[in-house]
C-alpha positions in Angstrom: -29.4 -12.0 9.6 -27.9 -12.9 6.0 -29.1 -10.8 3.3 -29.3 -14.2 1.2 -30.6 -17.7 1.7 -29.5 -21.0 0.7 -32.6 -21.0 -1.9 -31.4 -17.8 -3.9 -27.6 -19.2 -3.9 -29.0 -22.5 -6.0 -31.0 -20.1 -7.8 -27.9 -17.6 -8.8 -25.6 -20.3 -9.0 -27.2 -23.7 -9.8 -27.6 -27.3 -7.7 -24.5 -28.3 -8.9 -22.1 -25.8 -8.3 -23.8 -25.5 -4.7 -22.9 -29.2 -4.2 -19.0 -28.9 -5.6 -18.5 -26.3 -3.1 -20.0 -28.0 -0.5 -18.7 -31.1 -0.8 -21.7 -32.8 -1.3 -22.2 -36.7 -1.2 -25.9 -36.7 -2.8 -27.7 -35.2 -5.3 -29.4 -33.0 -3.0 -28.1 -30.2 -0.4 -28.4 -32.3 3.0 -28.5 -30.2 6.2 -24.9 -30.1 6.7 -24.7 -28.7 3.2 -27.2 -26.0 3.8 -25.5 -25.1 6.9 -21.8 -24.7 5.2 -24.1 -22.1 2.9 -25.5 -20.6 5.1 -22.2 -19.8 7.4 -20.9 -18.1 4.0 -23.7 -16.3 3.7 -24.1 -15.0 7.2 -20.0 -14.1 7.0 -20.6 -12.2 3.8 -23.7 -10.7 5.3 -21.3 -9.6 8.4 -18.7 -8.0 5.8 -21.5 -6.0 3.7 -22.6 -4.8 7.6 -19.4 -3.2 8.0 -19.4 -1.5 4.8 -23.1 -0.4 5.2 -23.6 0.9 8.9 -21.8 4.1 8.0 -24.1 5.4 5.5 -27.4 3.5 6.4 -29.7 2.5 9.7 -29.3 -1.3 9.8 -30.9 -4.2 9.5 -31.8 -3.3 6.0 -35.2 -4.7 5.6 -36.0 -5.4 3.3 -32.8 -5.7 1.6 -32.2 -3.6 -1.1 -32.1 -6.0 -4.2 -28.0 -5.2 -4.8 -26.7 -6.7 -1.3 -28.9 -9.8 -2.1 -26.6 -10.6 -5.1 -23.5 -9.0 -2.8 -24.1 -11.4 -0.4 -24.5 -14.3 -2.7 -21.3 -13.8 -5.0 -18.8 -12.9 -1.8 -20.3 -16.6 0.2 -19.5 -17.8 -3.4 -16.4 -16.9 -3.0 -15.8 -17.8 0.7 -17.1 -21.3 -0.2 -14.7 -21.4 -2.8 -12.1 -21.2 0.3 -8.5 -21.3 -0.9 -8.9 -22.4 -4.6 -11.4 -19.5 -6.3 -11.5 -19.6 -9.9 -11.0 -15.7 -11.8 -14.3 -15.6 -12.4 -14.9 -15.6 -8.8 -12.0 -13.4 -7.5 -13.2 -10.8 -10.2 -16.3 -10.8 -8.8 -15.9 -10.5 -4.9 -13.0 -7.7 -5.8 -15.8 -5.7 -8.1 -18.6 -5.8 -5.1 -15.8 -4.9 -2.5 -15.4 -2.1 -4.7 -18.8 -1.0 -4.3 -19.1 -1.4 -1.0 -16.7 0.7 -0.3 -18.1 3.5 -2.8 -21.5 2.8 -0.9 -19.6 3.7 2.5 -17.8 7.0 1.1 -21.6 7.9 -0.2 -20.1 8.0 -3.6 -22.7 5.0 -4.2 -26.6 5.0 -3.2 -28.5 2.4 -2.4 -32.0 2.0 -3.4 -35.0 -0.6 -2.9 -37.2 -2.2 -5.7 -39.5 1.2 -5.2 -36.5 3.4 -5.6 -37.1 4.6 -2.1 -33.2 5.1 0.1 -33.2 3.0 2.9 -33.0 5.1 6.4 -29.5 6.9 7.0 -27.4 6.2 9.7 -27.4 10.3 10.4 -24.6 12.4 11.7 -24.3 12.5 15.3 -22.4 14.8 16.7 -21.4 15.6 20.9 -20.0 18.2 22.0 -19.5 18.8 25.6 -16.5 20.2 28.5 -16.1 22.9 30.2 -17.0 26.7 29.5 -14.4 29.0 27.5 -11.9 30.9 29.5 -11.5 33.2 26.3 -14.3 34.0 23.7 -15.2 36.4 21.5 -17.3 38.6 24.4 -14.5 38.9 26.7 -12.1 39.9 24.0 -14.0 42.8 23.0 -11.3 45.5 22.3 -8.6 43.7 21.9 
């Protein structure tokens, strides 16, 4: 599930800069358009997963407000394909950089409320066979 949709991409980044990238024959996003958005958005959204999933339980849902605006400027810059302006390359490097704060723990996410989504946890197994030495049967020596 994308953390964005097609609607908040217009919204962030206006009609016309949605159709540009697109490719876009009307003046309105026809399916085909909305689909090309919506494959950048669900590959960002995949990206942001793998960055996430160390530190937090996913699906984050709701999202927390920051991956909404992650999502949206690295699709950006995915439907920008191989000719991204500065602007945009600025960008996706910036939230790359927080994701990877955000899977060190260095960087917390946090919902509207302030409440911190779920944590992954620490899991730990242990398991094998029992010690031939250990510290009862090397009493005295």
């Amino acid at each position: 599930m994308a953390y964005a949709d097609t609607d908040r991409m217009v919204e962030v980044f206006g009609l016309d800069e949605m159709l540009q990238l697109t490719d876009a024959e009307t003046d309105a996003l026809s399916e085909t358009d909305a689909a090309k958005i919506r494959t950048a958005l669900e590959d960002a959204s995949a990206l942001i997963d793998g960055y996430v999933r160390v530190r937090y339980s996913l699906p984050l849902n709701p999202p927390p407000a920051l991956l909404v605006r992650v999502c949206c400027d690295i699709a950006r810059f995915y439907l920008y394909r191989d000719k991204p302006t500065d602007t945009v390359k600025e960008a996706y490097r910036q939230w790359l950089d927080i994701l990877k704060q955000i899977s060190t723990g260095t960087y917390q996410l946090s919902n509207e409320a302030g409440q911190v989504p779920m944590s992954a946890g620490d899991v730990v197994l242990m398991g094998g066979e029992d010690r031939i030495y250990n510290h009862k049967n090397l009493t005295g020596f």
